[in-house]
N, CA, C and O atoms as a Tripos MOL2 file, in Angstrom:
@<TRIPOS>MOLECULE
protein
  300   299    75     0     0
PROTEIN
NO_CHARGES

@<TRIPOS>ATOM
      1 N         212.7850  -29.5790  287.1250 N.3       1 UNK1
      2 CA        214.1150  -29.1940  286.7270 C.3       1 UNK1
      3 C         214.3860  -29.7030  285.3140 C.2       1 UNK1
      4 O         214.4620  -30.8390  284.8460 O.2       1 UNK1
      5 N         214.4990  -28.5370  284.8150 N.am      2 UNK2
      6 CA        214.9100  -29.2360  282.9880 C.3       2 UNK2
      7 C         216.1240  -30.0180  282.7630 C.2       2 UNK2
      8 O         217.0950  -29.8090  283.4890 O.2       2 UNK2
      9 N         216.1700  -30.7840  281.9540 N.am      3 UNK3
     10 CA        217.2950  -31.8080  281.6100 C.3       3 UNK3
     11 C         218.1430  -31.2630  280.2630 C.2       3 UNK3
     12 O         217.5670  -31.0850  279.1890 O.2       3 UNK3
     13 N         219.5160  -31.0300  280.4410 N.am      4 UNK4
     14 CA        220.2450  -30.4540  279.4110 C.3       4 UNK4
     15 C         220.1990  -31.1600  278.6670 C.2       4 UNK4
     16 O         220.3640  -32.3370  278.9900 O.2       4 UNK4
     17 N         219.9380  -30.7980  277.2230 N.am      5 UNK5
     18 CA        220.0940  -31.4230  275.6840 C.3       5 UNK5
     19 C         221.1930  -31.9480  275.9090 C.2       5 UNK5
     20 O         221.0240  -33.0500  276.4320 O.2       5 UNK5
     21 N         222.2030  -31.7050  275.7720 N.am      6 UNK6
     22 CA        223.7150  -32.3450  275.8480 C.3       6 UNK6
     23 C         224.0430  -33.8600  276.2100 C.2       6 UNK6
     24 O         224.3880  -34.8630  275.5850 O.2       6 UNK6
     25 N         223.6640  -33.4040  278.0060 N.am      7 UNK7
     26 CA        223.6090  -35.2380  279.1140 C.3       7 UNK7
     27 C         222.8380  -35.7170  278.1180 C.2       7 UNK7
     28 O         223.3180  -36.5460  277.3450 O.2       7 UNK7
     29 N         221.5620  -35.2880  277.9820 N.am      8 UNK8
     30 CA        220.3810  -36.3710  277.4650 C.3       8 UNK8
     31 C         221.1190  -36.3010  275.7900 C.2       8 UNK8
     32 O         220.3360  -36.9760  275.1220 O.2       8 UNK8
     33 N         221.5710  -36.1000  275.4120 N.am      9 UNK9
     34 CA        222.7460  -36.5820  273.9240 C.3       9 UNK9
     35 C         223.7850  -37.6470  274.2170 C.2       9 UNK9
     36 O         223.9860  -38.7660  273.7450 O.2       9 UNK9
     37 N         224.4180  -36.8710  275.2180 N.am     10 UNK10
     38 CA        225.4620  -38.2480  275.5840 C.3      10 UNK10
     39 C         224.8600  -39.0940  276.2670 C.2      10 UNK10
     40 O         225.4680  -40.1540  276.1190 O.2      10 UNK10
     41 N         224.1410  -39.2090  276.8300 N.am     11 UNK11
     42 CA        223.6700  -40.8360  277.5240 C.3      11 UNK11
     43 C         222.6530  -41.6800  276.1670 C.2      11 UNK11
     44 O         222.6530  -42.9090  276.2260 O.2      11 UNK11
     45 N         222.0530  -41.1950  275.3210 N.am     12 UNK12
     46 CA        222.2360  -41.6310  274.0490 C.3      12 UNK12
     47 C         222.9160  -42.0920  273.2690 C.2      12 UNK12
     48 O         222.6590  -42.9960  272.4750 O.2      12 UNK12
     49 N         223.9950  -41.4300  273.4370 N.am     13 UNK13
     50 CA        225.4290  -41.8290  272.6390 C.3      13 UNK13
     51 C         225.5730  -43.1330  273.3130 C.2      13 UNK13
     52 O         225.2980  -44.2290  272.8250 O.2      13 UNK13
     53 N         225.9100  -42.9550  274.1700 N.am     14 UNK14
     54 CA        226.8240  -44.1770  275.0310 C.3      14 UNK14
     55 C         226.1140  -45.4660  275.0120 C.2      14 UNK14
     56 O         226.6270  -46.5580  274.7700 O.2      14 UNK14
     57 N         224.4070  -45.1360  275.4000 N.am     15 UNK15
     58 CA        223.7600  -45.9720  275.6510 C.3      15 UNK15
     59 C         223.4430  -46.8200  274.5410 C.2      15 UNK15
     60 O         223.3410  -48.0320  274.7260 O.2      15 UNK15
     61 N         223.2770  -46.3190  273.4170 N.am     16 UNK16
     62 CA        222.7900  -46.9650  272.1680 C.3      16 UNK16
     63 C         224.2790  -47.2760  271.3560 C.2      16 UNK16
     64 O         224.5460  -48.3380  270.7940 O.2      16 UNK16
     65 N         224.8420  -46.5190  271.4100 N.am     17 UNK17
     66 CA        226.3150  -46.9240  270.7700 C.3      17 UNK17
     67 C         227.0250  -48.4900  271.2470 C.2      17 UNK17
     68 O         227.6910  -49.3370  270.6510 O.2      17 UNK17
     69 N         226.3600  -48.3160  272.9690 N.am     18 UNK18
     70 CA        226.9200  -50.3580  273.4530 C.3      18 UNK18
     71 C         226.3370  -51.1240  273.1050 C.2      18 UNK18
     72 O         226.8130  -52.2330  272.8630 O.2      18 UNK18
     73 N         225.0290  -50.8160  272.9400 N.am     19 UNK19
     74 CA        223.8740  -51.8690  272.5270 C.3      19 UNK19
     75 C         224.5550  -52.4770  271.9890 C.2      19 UNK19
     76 O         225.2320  -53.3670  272.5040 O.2      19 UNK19
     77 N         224.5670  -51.9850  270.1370 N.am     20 UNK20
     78 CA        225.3100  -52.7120  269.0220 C.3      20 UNK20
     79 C         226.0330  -53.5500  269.3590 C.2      20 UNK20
     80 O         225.6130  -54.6600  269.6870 O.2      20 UNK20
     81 N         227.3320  -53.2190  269.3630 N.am     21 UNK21
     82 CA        228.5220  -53.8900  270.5370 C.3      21 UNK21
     83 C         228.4310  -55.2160  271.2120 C.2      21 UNK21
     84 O         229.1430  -56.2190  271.1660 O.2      21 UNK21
     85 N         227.0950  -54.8490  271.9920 N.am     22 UNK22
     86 CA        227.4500  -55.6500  272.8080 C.3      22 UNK22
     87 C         226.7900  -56.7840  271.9740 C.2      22 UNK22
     88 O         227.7020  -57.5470  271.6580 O.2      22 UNK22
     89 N         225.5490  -57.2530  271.4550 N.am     23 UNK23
     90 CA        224.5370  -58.1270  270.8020 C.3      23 UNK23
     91 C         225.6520  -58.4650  269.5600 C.2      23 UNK23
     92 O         225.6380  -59.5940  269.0700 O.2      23 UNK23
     93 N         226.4370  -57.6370  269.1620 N.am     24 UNK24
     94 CA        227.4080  -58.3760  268.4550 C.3      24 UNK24
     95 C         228.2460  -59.5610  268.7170 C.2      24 UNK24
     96 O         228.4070  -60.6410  268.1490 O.2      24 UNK24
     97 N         228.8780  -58.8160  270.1030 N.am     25 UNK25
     98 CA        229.9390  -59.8190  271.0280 C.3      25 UNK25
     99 C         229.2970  -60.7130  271.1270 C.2      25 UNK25
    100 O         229.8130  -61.8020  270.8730 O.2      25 UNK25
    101 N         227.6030  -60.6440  271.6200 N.am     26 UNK26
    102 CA        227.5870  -62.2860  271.7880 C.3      26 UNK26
    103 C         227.1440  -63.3900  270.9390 C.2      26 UNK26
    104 O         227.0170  -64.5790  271.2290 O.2      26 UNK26
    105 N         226.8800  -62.6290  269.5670 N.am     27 UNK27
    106 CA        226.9300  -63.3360  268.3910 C.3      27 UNK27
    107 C         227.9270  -64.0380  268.0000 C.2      27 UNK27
    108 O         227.9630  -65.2510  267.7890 O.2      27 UNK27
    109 N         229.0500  -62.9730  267.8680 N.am     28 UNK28
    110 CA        229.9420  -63.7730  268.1910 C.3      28 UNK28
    111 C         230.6060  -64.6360  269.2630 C.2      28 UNK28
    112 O         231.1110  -65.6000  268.6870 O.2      28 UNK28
    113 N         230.6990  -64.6620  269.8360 N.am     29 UNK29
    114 CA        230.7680  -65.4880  271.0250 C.3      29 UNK29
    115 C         229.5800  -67.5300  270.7670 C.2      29 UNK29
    116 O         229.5670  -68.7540  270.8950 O.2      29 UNK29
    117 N         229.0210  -66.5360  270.4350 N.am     30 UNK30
    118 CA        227.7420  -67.5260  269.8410 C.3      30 UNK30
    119 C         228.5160  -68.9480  269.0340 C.2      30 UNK30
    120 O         228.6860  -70.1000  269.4330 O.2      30 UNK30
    121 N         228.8620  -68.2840  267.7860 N.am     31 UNK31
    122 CA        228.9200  -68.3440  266.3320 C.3      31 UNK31
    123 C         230.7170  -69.1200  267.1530 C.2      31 UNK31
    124 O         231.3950  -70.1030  266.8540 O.2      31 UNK31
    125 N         230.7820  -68.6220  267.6470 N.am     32 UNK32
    126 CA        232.7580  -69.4140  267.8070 C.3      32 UNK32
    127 C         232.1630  -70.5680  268.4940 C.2      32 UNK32
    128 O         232.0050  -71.5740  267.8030 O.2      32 UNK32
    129 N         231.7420  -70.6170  269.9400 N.am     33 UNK33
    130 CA        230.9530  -71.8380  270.6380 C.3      33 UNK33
    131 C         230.5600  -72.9190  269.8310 C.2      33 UNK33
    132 O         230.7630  -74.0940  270.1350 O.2      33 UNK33
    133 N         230.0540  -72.5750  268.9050 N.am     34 UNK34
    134 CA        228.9820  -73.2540  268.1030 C.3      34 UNK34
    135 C         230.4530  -74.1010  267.1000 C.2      34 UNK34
    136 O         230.4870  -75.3310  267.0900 O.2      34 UNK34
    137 N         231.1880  -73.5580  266.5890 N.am     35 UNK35
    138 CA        232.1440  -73.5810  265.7220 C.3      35 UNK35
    139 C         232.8900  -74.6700  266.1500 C.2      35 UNK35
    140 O         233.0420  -75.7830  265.6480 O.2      35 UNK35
    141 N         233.5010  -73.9710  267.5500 N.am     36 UNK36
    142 CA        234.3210  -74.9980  268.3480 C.3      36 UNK36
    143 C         233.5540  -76.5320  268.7480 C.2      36 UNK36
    144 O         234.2670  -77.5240  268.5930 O.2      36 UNK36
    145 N         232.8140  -76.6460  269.0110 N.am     37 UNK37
    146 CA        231.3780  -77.9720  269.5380 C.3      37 UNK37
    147 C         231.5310  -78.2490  268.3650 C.2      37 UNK37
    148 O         231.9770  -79.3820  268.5470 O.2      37 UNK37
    149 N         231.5220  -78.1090  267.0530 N.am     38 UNK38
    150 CA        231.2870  -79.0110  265.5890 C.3      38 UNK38
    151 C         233.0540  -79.7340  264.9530 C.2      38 UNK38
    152 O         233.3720  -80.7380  264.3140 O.2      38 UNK38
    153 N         233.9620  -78.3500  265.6800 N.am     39 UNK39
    154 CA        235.6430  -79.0630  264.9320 C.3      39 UNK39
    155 C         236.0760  -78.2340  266.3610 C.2      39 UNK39
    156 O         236.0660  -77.0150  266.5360 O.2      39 UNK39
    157 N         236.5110  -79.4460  267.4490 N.am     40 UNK40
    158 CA        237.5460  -79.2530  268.4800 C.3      40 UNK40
    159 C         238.9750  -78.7700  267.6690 C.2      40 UNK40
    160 O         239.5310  -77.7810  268.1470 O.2      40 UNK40
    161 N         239.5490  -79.3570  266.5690 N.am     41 UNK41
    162 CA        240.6900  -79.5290  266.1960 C.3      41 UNK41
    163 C         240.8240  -77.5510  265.9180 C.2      41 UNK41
    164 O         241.8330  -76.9530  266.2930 O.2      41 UNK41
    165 N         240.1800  -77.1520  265.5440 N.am     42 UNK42
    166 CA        240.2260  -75.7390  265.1840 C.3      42 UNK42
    167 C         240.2340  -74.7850  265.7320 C.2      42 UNK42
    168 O         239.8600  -73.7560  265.1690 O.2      42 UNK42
    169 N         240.7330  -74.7880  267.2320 N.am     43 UNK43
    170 CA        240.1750  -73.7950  268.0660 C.3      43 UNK43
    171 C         241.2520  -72.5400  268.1420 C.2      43 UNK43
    172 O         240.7690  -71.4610  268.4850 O.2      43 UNK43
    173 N         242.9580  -72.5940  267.7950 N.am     44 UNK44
    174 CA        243.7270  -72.0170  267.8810 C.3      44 UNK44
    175 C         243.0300  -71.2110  266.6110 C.2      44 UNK44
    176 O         242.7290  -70.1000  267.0480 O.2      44 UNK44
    177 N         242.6460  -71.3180  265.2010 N.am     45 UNK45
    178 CA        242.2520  -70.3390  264.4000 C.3      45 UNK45
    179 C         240.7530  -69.9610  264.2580 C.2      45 UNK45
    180 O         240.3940  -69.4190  263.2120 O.2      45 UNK45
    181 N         239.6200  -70.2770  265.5020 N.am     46 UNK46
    182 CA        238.7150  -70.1430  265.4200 C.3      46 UNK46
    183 C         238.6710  -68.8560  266.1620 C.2      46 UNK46
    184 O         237.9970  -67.8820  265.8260 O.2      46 UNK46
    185 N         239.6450  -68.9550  267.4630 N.am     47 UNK47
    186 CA        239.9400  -67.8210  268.4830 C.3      47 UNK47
    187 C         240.2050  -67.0800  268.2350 C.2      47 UNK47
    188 O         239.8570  -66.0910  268.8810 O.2      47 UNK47
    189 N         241.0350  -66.9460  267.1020 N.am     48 UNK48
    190 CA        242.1300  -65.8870  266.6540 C.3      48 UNK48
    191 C         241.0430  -65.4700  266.0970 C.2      48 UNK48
    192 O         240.8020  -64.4090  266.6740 O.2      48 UNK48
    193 N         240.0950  -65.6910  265.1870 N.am     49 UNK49
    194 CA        239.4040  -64.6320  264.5890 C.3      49 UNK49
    195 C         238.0610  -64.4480  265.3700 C.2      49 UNK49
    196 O         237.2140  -63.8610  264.6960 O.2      49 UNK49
    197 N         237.6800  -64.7870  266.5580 N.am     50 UNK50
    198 CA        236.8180  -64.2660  267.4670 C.3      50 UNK50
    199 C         236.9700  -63.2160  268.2600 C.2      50 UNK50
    200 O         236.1740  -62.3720  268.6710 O.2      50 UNK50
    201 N         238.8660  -63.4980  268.5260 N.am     51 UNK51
    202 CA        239.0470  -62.3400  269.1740 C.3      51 UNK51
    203 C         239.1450  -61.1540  268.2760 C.2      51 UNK51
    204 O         238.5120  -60.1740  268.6670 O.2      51 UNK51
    205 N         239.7760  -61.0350  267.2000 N.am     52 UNK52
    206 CA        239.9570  -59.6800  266.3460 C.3      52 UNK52
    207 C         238.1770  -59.5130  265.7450 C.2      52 UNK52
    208 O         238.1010  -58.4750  265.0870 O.2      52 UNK52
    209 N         237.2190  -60.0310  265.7940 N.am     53 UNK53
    210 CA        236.1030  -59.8900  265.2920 C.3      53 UNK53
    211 C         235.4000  -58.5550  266.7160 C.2      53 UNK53
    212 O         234.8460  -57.4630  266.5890 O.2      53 UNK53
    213 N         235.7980  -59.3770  267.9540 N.am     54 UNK54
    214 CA        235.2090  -58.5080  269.0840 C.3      54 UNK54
    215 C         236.1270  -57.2460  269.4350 C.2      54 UNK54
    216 O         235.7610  -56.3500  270.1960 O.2      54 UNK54
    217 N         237.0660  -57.2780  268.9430 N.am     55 UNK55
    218 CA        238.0060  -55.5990  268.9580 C.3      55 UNK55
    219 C         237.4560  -54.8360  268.0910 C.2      55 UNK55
    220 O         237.4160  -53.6060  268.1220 O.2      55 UNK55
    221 N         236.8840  -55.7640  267.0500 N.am     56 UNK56
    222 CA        236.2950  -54.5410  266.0880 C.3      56 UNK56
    223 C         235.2150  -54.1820  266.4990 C.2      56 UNK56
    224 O         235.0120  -53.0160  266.1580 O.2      56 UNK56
    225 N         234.1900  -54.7170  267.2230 N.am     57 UNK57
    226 CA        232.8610  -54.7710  267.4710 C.3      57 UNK57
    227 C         233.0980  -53.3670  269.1400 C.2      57 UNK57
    228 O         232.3710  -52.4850  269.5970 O.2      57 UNK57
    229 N         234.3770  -53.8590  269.4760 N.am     58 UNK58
    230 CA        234.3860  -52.8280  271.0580 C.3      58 UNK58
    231 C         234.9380  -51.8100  270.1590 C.2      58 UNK58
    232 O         234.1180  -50.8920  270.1760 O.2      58 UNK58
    233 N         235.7560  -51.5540  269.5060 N.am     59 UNK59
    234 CA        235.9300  -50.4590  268.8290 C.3      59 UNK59
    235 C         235.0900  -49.4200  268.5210 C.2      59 UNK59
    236 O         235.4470  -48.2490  268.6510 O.2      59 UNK59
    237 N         234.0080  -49.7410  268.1250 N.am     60 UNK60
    238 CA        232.2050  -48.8960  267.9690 C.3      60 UNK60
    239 C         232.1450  -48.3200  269.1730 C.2      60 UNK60
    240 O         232.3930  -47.1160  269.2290 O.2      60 UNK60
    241 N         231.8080  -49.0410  270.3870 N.am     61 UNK61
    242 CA        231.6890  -48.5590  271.5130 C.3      61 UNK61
    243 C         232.7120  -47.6110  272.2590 C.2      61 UNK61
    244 O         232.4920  -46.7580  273.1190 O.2      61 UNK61
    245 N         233.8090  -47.9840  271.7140 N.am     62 UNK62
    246 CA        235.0200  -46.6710  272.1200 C.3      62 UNK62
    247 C         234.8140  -45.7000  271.7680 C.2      62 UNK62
    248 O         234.9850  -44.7780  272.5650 O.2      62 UNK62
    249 N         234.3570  -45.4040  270.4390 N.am     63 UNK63
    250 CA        233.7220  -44.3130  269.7740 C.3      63 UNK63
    251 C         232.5450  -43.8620  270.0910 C.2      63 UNK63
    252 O         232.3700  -42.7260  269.6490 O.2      63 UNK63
    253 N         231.7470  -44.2440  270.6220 N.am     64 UNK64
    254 CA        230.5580  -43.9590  270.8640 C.3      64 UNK64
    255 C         230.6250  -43.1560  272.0660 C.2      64 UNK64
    256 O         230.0000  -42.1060  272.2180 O.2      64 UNK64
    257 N         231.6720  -43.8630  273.2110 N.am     65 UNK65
    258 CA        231.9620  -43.1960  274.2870 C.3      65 UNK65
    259 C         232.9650  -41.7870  274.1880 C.2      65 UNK65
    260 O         232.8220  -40.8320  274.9520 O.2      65 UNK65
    261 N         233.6680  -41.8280  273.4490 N.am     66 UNK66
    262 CA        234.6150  -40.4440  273.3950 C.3      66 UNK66
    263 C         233.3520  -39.2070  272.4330 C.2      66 UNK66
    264 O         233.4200  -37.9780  272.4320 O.2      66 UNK66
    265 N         232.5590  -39.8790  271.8850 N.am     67 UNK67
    266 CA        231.6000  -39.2970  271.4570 C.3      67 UNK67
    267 C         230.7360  -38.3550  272.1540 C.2      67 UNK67
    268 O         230.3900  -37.2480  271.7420 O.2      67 UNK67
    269 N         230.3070  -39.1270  273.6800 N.am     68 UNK68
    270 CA        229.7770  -38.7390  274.2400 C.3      68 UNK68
    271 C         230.3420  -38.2370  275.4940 C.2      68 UNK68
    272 O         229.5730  -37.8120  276.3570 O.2      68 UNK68
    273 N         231.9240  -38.2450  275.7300 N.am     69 UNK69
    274 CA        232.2700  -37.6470  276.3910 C.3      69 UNK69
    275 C         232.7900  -36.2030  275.7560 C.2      69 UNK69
    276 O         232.9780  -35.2660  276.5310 O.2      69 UNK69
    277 N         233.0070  -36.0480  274.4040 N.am     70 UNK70
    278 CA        233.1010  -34.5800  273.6400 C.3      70 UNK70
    279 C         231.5980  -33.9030  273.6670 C.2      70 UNK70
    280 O         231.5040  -32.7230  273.3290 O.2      70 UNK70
    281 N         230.7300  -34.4430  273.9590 N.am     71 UNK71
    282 CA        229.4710  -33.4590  274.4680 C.3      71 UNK71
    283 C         229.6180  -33.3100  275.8000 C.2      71 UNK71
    284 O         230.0030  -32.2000  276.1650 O.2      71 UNK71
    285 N         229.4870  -33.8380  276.3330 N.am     72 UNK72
    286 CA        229.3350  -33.3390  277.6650 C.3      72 UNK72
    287 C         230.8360  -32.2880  277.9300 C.2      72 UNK72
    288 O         230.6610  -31.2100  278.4980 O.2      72 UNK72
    289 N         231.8090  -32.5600  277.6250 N.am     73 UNK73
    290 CA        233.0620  -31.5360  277.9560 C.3      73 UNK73
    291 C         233.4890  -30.5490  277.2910 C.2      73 UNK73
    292 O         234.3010  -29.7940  277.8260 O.2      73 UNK73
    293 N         233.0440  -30.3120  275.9560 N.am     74 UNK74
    294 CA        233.2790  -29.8930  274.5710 C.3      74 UNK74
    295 C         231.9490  -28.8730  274.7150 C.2      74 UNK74
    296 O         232.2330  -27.9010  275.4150 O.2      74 UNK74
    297 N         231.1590  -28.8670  274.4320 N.am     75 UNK75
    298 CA        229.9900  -28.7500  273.8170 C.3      75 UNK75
    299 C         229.1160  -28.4710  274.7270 C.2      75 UNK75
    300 O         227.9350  -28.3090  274.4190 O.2      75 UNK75
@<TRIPOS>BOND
     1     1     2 1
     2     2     3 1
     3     3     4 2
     4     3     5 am
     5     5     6 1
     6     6     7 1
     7     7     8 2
     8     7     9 am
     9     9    10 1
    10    10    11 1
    11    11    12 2
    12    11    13 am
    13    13    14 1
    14    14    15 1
    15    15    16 2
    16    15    17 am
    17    17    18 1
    18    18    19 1
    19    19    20 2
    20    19    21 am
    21    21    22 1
    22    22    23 1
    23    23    24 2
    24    23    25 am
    25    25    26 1
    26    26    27 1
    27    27    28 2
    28    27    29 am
    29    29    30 1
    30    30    31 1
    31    31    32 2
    32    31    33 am
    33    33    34 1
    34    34    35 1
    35    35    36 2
    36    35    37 am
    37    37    38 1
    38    38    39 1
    39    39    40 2
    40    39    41 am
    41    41    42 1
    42    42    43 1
    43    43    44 2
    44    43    45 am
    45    45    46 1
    46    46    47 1
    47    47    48 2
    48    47    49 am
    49    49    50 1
    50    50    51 1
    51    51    52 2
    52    51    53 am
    53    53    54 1
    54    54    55 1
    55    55    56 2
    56    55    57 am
    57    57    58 1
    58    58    59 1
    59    59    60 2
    60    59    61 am
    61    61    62 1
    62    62    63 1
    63    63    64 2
    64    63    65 am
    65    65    66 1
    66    66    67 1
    67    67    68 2
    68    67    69 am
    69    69    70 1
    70    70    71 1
    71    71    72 2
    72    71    73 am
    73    73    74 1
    74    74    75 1
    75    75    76 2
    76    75    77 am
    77    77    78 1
    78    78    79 1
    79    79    80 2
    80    79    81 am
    81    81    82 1
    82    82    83 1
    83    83    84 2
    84    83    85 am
    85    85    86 1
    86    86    87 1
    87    87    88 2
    88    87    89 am
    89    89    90 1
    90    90    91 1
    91    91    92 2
    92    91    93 am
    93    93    94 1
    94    94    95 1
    95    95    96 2
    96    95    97 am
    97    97    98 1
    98    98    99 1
    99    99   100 2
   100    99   101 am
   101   101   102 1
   102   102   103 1
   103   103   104 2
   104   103   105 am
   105   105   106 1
   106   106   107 1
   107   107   108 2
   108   107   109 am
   109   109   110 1
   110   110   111 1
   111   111   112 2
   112   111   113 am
   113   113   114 1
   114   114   115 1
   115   115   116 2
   116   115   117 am
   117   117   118 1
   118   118   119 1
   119   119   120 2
   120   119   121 am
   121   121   122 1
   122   122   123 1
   123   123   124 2
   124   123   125 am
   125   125   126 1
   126   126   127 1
   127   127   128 2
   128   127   129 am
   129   129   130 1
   130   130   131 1
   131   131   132 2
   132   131   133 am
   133   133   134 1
   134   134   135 1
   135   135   136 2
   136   135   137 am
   137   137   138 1
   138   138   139 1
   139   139   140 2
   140   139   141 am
   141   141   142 1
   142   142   143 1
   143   143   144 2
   144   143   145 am
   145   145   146 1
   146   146   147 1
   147   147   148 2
   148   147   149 am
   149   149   150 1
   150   150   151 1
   151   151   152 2
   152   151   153 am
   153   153   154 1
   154   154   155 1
   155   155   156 2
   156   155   157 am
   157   157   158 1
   158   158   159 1
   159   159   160 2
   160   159   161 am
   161   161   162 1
   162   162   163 1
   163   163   164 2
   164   163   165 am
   165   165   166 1
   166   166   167 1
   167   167   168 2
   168   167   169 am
   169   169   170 1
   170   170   171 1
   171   171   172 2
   172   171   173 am
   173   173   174 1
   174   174   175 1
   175   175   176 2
   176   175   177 am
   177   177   178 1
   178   178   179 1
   179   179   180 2
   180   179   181 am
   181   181   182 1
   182   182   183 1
   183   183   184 2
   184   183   185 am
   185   185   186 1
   186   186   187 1
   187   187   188 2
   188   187   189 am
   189   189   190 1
   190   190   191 1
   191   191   192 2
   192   191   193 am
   193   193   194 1
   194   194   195 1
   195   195   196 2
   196   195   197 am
   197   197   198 1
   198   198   199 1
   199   199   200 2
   200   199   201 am
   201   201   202 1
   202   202   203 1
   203   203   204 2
   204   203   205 am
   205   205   206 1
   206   206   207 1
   207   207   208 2
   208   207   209 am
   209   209   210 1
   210   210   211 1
   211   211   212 2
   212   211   213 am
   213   213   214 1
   214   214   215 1
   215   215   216 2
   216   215   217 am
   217   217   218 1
   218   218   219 1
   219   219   220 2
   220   219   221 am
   221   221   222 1
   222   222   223 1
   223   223   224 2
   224   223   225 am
   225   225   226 1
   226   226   227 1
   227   227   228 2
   228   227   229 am
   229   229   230 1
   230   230   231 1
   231   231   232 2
   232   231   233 am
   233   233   234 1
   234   234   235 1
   235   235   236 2
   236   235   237 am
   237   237   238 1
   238   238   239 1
   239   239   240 2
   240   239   241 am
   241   241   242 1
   242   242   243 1
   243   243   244 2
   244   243   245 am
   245   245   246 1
   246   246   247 1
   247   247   248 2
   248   247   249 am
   249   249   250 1
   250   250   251 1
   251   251   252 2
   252   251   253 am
   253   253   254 1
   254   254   255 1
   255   255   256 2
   256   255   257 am
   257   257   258 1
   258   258   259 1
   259   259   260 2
   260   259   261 am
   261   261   262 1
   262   262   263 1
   263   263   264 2
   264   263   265 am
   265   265   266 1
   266   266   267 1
   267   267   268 2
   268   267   269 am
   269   269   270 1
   270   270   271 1
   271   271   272 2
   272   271   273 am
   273   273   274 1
   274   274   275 1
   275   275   276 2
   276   275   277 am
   277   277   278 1
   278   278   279 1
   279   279   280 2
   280   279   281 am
   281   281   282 1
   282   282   283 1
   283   283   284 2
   284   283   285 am
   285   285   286 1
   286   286   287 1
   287   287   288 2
   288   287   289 am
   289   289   290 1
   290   290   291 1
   291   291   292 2
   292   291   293 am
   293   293   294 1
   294   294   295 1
   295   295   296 2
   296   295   297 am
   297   297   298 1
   298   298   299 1
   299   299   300 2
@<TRIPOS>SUBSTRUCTURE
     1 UNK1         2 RESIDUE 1 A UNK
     2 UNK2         6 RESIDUE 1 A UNK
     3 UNK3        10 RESIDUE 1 A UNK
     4 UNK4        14 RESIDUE 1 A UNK
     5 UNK5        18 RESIDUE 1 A UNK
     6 UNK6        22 RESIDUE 1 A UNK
     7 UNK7        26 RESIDUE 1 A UNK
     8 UNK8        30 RESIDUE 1 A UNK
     9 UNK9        34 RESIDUE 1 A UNK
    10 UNK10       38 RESIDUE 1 A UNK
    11 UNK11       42 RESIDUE 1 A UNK
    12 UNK12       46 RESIDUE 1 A UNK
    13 UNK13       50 RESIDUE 1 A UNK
    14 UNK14       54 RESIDUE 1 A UNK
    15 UNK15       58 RESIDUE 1 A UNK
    16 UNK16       62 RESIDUE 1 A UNK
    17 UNK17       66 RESIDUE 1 A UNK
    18 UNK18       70 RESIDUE 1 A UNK
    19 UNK19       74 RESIDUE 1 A UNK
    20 UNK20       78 RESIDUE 1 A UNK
    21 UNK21       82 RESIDUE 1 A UNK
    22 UNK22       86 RESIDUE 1 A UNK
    23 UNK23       90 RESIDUE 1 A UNK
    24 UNK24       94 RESIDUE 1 A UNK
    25 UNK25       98 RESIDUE 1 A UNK
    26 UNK26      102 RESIDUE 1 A UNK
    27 UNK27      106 RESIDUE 1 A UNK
    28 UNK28      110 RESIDUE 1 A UNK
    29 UNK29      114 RESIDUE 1 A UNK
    30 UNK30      118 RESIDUE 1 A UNK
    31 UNK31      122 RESIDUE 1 A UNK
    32 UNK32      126 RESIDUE 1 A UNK
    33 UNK33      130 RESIDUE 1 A UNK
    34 UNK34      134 RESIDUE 1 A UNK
    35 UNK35      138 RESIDUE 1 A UNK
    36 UNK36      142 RESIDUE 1 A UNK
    37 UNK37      146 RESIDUE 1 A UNK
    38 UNK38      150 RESIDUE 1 A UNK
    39 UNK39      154 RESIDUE 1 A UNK
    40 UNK40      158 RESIDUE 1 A UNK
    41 UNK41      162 RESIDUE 1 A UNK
    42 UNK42      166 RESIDUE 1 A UNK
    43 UNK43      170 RESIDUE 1 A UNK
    44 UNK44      174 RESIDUE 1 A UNK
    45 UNK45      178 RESIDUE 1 A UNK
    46 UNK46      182 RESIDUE 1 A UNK
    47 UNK47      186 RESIDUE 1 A UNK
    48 UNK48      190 RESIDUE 1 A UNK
    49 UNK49      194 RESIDUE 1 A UNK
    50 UNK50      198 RESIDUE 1 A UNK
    51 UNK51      202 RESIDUE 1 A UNK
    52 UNK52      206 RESIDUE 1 A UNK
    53 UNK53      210 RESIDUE 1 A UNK
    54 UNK54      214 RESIDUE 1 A UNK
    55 UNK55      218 RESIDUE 1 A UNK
    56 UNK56      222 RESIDUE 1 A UNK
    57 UNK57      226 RESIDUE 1 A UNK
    58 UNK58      230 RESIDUE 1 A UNK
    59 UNK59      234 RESIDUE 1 A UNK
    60 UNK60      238 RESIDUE 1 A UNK
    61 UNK61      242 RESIDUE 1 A UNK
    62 UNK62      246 RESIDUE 1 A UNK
    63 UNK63      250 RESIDUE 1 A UNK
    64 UNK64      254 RESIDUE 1 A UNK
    65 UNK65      258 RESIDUE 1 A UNK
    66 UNK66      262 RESIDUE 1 A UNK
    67 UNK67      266 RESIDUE 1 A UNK
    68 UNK68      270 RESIDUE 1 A UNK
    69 UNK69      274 RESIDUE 1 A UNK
    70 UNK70      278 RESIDUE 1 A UNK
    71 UNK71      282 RESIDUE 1 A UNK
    72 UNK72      286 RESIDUE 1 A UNK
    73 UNK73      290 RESIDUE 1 A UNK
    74 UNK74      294 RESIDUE 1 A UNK
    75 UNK75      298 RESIDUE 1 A UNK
């Protein structure tokens, strides 16, 4: 049974679009841990920019997914 170009596009999309994403998040995630363990005193502005660092990083993946849900429904 042949496999539609399309699915096999969007599960590409999706699949490789989280990757990024995700190996980001835990860089960051990493990189704050690491931050926080060297200056406790800093954690209210270490957070703040861990969290807006990983909205940007899930942001990719939002896109990646409406990406691949306009092939499969669209297209």
């Amino acid at each position: 049974m042949p496999i539609d170009v399309t699915v096999l596009a969007a599960g590409l999309a999706i699949g490789l679009g989280a990757l990024g994403p995700g190996i980001g998040v835990g860089l960051v995630g990493l990189g704050a841990m690491r931050a926080i363990g060297r200056n406790p005193d800093a954690v209210p502005q270490i957070q703040t920019n861990m969290i807006l660092a990983i909205v940007f990083a899930e942001a990719i993946a939002i896109y990646s997914l409406v990406v691949a849900l306009i092939l499969i429904f669209v297209v």
